[in-house]
C-alpha positions in Angstrom: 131.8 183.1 105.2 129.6 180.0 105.0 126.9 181.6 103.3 129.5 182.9 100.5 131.2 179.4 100.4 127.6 177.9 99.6 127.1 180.7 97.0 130.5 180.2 95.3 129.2 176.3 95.0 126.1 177.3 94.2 126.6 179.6 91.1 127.9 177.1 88.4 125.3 174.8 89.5 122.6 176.8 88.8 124.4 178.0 85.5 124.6 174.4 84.5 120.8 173.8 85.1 119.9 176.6 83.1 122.3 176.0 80.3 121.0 172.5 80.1 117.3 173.0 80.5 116.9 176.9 79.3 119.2 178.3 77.4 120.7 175.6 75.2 119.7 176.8 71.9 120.9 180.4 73.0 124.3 179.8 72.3 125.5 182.8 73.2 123.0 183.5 76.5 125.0 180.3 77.2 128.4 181.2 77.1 127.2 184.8 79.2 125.3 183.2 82.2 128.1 180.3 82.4 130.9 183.5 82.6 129.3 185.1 85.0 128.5 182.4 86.8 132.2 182.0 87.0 132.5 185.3 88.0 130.4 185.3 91.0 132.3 182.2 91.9 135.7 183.9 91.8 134.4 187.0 93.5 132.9 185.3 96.1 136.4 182.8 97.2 137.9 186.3 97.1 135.6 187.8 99.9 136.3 183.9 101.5 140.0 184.8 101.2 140.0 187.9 102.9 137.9 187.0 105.7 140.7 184.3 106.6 143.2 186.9 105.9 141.3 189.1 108.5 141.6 186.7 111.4 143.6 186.9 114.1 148.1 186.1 112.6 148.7 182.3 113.5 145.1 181.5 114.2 146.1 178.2 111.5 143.0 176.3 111.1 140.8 178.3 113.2 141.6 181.2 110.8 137.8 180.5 109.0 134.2 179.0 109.2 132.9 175.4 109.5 129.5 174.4 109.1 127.5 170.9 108.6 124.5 169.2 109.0 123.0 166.1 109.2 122.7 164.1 105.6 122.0 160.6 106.5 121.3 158.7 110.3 121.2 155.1 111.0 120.7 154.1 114.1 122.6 151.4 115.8 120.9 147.9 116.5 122.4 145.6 118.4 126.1 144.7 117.8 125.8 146.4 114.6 127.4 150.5 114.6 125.2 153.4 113.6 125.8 155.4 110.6 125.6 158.9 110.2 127.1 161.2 107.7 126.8 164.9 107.3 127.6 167.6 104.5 129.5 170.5 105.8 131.9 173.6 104.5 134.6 174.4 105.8 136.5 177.6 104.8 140.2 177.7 105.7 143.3 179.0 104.8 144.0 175.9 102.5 140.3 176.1 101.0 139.8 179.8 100.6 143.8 179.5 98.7 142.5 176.4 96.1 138.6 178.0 96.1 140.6 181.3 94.3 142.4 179.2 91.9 139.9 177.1 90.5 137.6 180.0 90.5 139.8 182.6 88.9 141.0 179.8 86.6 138.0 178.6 85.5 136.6 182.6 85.1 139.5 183.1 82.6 139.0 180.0 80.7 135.2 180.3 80.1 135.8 183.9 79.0 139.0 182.6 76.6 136.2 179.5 75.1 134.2 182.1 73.8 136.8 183.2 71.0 138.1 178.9 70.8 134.8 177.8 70.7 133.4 179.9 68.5 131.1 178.1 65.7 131.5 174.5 67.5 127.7 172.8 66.8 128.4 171.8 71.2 128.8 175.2 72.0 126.1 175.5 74.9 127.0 171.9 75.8 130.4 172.9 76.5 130.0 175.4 78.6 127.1 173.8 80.5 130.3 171.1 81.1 132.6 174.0 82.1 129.7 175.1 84.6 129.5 171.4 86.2 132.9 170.8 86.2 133.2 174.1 88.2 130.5 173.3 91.1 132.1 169.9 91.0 135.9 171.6 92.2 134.6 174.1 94.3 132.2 171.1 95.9 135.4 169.4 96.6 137.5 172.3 97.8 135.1 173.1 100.8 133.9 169.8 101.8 134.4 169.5 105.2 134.9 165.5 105.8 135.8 162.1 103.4 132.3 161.2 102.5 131.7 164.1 100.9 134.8 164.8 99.4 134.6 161.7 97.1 131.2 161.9 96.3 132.6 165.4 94.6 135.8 163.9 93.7 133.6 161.6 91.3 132.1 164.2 90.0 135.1 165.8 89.2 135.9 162.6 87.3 132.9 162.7 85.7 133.4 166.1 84.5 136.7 164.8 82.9 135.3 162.0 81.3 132.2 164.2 79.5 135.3 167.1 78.2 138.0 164.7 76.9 135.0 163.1 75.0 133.3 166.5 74.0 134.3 165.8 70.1 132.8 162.5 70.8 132.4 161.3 66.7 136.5 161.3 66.9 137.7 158.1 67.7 140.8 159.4 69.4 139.0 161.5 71.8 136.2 158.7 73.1 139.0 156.4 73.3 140.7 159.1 75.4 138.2 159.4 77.5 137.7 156.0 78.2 141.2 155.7 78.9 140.5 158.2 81.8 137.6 156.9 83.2 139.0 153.0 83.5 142.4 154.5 84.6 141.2 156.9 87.3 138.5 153.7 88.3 140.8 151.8 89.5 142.4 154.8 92.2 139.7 155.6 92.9 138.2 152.0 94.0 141.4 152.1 96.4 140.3 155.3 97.9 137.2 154.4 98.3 137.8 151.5 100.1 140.2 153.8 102.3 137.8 155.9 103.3 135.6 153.2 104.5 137.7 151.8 106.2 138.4 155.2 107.9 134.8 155.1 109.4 135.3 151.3 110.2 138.0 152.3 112.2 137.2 156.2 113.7 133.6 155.9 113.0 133.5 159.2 111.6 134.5 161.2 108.1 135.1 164.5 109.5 138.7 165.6 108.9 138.8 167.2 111.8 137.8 164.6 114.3 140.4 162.9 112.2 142.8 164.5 112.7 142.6 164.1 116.7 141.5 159.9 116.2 144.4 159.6 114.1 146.8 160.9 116.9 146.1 158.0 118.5 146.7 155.1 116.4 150.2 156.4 115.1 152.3 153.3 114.1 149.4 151.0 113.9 149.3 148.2 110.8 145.9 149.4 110.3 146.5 153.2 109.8 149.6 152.5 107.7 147.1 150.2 105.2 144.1 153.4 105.2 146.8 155.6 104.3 148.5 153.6 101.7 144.7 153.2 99.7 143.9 156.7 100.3 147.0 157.4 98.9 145.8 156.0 95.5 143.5 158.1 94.9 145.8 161.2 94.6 147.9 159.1 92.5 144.9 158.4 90.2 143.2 161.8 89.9 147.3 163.8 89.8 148.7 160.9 86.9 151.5 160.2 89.0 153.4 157.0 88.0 152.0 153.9 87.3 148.4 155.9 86.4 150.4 158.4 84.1 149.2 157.0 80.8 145.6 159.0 80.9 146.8 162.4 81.0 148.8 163.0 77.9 145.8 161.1 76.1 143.1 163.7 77.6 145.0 166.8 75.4 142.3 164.8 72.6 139.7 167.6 74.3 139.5 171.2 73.8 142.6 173.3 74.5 140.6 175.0 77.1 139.7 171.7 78.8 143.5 170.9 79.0 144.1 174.6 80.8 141.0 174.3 83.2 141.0 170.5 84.6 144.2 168.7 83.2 147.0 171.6 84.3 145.5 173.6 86.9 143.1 172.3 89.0 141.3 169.0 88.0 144.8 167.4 88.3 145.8 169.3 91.5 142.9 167.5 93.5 145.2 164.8 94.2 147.6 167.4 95.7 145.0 169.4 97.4 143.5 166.2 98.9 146.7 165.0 100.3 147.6 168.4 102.1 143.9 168.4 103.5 144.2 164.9 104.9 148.0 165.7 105.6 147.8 163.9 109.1 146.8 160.9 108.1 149.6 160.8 105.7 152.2 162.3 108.5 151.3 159.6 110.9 152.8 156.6 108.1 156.4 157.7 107.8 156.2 155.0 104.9 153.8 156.2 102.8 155.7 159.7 103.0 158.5 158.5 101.5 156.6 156.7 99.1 154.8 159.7 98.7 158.4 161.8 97.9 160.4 159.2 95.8 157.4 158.3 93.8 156.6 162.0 92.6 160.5 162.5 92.2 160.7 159.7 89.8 157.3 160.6 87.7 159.1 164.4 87.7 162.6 162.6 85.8 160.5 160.1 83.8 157.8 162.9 82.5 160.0 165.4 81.9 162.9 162.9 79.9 159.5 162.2 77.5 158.9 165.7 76.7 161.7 166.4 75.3 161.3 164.4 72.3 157.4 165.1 71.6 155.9 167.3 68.5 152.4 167.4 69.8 152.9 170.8 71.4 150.2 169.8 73.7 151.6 166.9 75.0 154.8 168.7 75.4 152.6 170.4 78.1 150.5 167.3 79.4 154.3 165.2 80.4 155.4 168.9 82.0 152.4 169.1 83.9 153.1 165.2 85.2 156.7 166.1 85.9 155.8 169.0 88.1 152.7 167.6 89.7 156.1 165.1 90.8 157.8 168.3 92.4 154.1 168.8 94.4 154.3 165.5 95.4 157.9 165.2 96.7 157.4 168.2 98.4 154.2 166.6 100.3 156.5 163.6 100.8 159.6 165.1 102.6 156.9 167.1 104.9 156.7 170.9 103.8 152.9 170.8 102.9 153.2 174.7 102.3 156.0 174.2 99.5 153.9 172.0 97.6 150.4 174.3 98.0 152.6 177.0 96.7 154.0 175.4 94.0 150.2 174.3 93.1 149.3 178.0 93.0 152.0 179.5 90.9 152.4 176.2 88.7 147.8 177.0 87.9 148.7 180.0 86.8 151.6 179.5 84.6 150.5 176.5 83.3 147.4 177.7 82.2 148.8 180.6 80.2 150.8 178.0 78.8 147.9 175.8 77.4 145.5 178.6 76.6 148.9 180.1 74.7 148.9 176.7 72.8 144.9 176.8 72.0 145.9 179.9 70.9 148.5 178.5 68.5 146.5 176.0 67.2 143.6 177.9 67.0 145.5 179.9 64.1 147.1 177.5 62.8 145.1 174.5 62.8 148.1 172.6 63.4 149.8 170.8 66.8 153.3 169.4 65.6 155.4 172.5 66.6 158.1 171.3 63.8 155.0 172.5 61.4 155.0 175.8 62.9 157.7 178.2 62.7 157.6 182.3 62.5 154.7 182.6 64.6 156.3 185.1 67.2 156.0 188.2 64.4 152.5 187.2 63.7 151.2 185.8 67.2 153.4 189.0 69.1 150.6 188.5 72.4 150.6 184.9 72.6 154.2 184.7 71.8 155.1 187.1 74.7 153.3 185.6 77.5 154.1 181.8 76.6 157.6 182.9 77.0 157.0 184.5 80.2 154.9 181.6 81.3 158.0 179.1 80.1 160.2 181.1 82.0 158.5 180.8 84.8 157.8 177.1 84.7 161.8 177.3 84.1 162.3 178.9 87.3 163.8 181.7 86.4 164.3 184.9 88.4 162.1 186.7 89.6 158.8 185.0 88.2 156.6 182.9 90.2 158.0 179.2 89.2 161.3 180.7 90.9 159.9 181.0 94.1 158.1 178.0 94.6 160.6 175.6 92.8 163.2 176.4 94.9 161.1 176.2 98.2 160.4 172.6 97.0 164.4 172.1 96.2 165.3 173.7 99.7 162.8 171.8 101.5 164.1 168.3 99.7 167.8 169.3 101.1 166.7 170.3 104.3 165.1 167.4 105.2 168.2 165.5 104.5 167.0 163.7 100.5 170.6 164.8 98.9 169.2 162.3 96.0 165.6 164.2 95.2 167.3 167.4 95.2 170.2 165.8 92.6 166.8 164.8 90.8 164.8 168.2 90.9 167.8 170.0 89.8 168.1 167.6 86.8 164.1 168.5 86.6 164.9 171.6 86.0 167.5 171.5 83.2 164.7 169.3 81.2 162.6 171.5 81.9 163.7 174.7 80.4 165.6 172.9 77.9 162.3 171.2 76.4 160.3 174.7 76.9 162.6 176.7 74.8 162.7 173.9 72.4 159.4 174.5 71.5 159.5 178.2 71.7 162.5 178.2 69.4 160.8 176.1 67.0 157.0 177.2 66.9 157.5 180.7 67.5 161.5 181.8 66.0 162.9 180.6 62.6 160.5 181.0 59.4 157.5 179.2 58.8 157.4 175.4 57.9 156.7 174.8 53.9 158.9 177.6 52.8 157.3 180.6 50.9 155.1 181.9 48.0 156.0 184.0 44.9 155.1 186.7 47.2 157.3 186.0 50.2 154.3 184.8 52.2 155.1 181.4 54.1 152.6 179.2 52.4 151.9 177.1 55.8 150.7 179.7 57.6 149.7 183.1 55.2 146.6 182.5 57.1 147.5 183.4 60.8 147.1 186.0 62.7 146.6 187.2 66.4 143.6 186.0 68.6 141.0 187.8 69.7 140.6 190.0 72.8 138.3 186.8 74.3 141.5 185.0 73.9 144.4 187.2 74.4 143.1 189.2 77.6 143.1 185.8 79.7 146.4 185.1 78.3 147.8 188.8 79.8 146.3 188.4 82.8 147.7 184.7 83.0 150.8 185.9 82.4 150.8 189.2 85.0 149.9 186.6 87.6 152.9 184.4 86.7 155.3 187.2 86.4 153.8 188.3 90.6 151.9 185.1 92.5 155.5 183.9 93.4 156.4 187.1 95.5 153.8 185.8 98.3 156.2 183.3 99.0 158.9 185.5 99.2 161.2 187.3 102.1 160.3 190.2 100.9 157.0 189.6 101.0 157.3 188.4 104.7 159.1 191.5 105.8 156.4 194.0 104.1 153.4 192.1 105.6 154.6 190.2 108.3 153.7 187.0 107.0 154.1 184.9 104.0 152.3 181.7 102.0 154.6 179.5 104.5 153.0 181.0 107.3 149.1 181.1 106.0 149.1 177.5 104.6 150.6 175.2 107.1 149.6 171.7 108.7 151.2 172.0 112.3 153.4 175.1 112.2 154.0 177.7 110.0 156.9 177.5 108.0 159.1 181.1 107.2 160.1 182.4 103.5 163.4 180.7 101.9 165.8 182.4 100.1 169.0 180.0 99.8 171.3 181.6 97.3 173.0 178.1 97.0 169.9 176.9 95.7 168.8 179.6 94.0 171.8 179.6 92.3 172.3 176.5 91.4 168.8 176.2 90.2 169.0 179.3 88.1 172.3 178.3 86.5 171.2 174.8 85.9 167.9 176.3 83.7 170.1 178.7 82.3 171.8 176.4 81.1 169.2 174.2 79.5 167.9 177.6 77.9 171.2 177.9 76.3 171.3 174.2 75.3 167.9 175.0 73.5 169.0 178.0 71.1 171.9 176.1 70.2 170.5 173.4 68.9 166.4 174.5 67.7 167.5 178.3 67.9 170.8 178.7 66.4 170.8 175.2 64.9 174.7 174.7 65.7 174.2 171.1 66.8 171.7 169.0 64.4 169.0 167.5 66.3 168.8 165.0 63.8 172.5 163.5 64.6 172.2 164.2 68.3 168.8 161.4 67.9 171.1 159.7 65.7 173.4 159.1 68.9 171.1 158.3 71.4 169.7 155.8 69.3 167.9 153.2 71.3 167.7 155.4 74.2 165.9 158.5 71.6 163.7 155.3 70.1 162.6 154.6 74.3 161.5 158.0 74.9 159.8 158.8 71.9 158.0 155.7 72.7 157.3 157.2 75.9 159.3 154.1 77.6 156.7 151.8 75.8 154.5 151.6 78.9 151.0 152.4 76.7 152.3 149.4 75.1 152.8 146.8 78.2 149.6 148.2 79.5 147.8 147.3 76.3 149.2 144.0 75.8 148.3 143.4 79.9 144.6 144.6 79.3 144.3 142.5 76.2 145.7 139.4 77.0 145.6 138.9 80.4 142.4 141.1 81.7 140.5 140.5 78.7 141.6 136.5 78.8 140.9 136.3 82.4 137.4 138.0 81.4 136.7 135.3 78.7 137.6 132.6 81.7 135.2 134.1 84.1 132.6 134.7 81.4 132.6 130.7 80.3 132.3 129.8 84.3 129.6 132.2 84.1 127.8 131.2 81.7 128.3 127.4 82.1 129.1 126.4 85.6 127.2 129.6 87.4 124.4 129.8 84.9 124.2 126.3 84.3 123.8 124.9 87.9 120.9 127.7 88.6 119.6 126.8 84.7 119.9 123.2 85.5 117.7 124.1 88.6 115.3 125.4 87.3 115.4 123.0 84.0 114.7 119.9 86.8 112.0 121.7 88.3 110.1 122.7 84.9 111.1 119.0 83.9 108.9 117.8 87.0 106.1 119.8 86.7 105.5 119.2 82.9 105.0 115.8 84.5 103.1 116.5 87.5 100.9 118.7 85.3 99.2 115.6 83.4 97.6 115.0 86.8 95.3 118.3 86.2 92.9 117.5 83.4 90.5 120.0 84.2 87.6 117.9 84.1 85.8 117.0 87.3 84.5 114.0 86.1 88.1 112.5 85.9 88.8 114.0 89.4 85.8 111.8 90.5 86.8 108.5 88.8 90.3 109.3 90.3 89.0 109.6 94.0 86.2 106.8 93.3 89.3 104.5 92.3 91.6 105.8 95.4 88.4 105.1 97.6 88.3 101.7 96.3 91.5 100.8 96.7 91.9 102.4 100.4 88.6 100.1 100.8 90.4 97.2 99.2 93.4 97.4 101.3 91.9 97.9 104.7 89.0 94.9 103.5 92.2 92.6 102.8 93.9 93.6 106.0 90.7 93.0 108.5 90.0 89.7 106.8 93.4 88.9 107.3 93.5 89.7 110.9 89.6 87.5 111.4 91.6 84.7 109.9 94.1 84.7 112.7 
């Protein structure tokens, strides 16, 4: 299993270095080694998978393969600690799950740029971007200890940066992805300085030894302040609230982009690295609930600004925030499995939903989805499965979002947080309601701009269905979200004697739910927003226009997105910036000028002393001919002086 997991790393890489060296003025060769490069990825953390599932029911962590050797080795001297760090895999039932998803993922997303990208002057650039940003995941997903984990985590960031910025001569995308660079910096400088201070403390990386070291220091000041900064970095990398503001900016990068790293598995890093280190996190009941109130709020506050954006994307990029929020409560309340599963079924579904946008807009040339309209009778494929994938982001029986919703719902009761499970229900009304708002109004009604002397909409006489590049990722997408969600079903349990619960867990396994209050009660409530939907964008019974009318201010602070890209602007430009023009003039004139004042003194004196070196021996001899007169002088004057006495 090692060898596999160091081949499923290995095969981007190497598409990358060809791409970039080789190949780069082969467009197509391109675009072919970097798919199958993919390919022998995802085939490969499908072998990993079923060697996991091959061991022994219940074996947990042990279910898998670990592997490391020694990187770097610093002896100790004296007083001062050694340092030595290793790079390792580790193959597990969590890493074999997230080594699938990004695999598969990333498979169907290469093979869908080929139709999207199609003509683009970058086109070998791209996908030698896709390539990295796949051994860059995968790097992540196996690591075996801290160290190594962030130095992949960067490169993930990286990654991010280099795609947001693709279309680099648009101002909007290279201010988007600066935006993401400076925004994720500052996480990640927390969890950087949390991991240190991990190795300061345990004098190791390892998540395993970890694990055990940790056990011992429960309740300490110290562990609660490592946890709390390695906490950040999740919070950075997963745009959970205050470091929201770089997400919905990133959509600025190819549609694809958005389906790959900023809804499935780029974004889930924060997730993933939470339920690796899950025992740190377990030991600070503190940052747990942190943990859980602070994705339950970013859930309500993302979800209440989709429902007033036109930028289809974005529509997507605040969903994908609001249900990163459910991942994150259900870290917080301690079901680790519920919010791995809802990862998995929300990569899938979330995907099809992008790539069913880049389809969109690929045909249309158009993102406001109140300048769309009629695309379902043109666009039959890609209206079909974003439905199916906006039911099951809706949670709505029996489709994949169903099952792991409600785990996270059930899991929030359970544990006794009667206020995040008011707030995940309320999740879920905005959720379908702002899904079907944009179905009912991109793909029912008539086109935008009314019609031609022939009948043909004059907006869109143009569009017409993808191709098979495009739509065959976008079936398969949309099987997967219709079927992933039964793994974490009873039924599922009872036919294979064991379930997601019970492969993914961090202490014990944890059985299939199936709470028909819940389910219910969750179903109804999306039902409901569903219904809310056709009556107002579908049916148009209630005018959308008077219902903004009504909520006034409250309409004005959403569609504002609660003006916080505002307050952090203002913050960066008057206060960062001023404090930078403060620091800059102590540079420059207190710092710069005592050292130039230095060294100003000194060139001062030896422009002075300098005069002394003619250069001309003759001049040397009067000088020591004069100093030997005087000396003689002197010591004449002082024995003459002493024979007088």
């Amino acid at each position: 299993m090692v060898e596999s997991a160091i081949g499923l790393v290995l095969a981007p890489l190497a598409s990358f270095i060809l791409i970039s060296f080789v190949t780069r003025r082969a467009a197509i060769l391109s675009a072919v080694i970097s798919i199958a490069a993919a390919g022998i990825s995802f085939a490969l953390s499908l072998s990993l998978l079923v060697g996991v599932l091959s061991a022994p029911a219940g074996a947990g962590l042990a279910a898998g393969a670990h592997a490391s050797i020694q990187w770097l080795s610093i002896p100790s001297i004296g007083r001062f600690r050694g340092l030595e760090i290793a790079m390792g895999v580790l193959v597990d039932p969590l890493s074999a799950t997230m080594s699938v998803i990004v695999s598969l993922v990333a498979f169907l997303v290469t093979i869908y740029s080929l139709g999207y990208m199609k003509g683009d002057p970058g086109f070998s650039r791209y996908f030698s971007y896709l390539s990295l940003f796949a051994f860059s995941m995968l790097g992540l997903v196996i690591a075996d200890n801290y160290f190594q984990t962030f130095v992949f985590w960067e490169l993930v960031g990286l990654c991010s940066y280099l795609l947001i910025g693709f279309w680099y001569a648009k101002p909007s995308a290279s201010d988007a992805a600066r935006k993401a660079f400076v925004t994720n910096r500052w996480a990640d400088f927390a969890f950087m300085v949390g991991v240190i201070l991990l190795f300061i403390f345990f004098g190791t990386f390892d998540f395993g030894q970890l694990s055990s070291a940790i056990a011992g220091a429960r309740g300490s000041a110290m562990l609660a302040l490592v946890a709390a900064l390695v906490f950040v970095g999740p919070l950075g990398k997963s745009a959970q609230f205050p470091f929201h503001v770089w997400l919905p900016d990133a959509m600025e990068g190819p549609t694809p982009v958005s389906a790959l790293i900023h809804a499935a598995t780029m974004v889930a890093a924060g997730v993933y690295l939470i339920a690796r280190g899950f025992a740190l996190f377990q030991s600070v009941p503190g940052v747990m609930e942190t943990m859980a109130y602070l994705g339950g709020f970013t859930a309500l506050f993302a979800a209440s600004i989709a429902l007033v954006q036109k930028d289809i994307k974005r529509i997507l990029a605040y969903s994908t925030l609001s249900q990163l929020g459910y991942m994150f409560m259900a870290l917080g309340v301690g079901s680790m499995s519920a919010g791995m599963f809802h990862l998995t079924t929300h990569a899938f579904f979330k995907a099809l939903l992008f790539l069913g946008a880049g389809s969109v807009i690929h045909a249309t040339e158009e993102q406001d989805i109140f300048k769309m309209g009629g695309l379902g009778k043109k666009m039959k494929i890609t209206a079909w499965t974003f439905v199916i994938g906006a039911l099951a982001l809706s949670g709505i029986f029996p489709l994949a979002g169903f099952w792991s919703k409600d785990e996270i719902l059930f899991a929030s009761l359970s544990s006794g947080h009667i206020g995040l499970y008011v707030l995940g229900i309320a999740v879920a009304f905005m959720t379908a309601f702002y899904m079907f708002r944009l179905i009912f109004t991109a793909f029912g009604g008539t086109a935008f701009g009314g019609t031609a002397s022939g009948g043909e909409p004059t907006e869109h006489a143009h569009v017409h269905e993808s191709g098979p590049a495009m739509t065959i990722p976008l079936i398969v997408l949309a099987v997967l979200s219709v079927f992933a969600g039964l793994i974490g079903s009873p039924w599922f349990q009872s036919a294979f004697g064991f379930s997601f619960g019970s492969f993914i867990f961090f202490g014990r396994p944890e059985a299939s739910h199936l709470d028909m209050t819940t389910a219910s009660i969750s179903t109804v409530v999306a039902l409901s927003g569903i219904f809310l939907a056709w009556l107002v964008y579908g049916k148009k019974l209630l005018k959308a226009e008077r219902i903004a009318a009504a909520l006034g201010p409250l309409y004005r602070l959403l569609d504002h997105k609660f003006y916080i890209d505002e307050i952090y602007a203002w913050v960066f430009a008057k206060i960062m910036l001023g404090l930078g023009i403060v620091f800059d003039w102590i540079d420059h004139y207190i710092v710069d000028g005592l050292f130039d004042g230095l060294g100003g003194a000194t060139r001062a004196l030896g422009r002075k002393l300098r005069l002394t070196q003619s250069g001309r021996l003759q001049g040397y001899a009067l000088v020591i001919f004069a100093a030997v007169a005087i000396a003689v002088v002197f010591i004449s004057t002082d024995l003459l002086g002493g024979f007088l006495k």
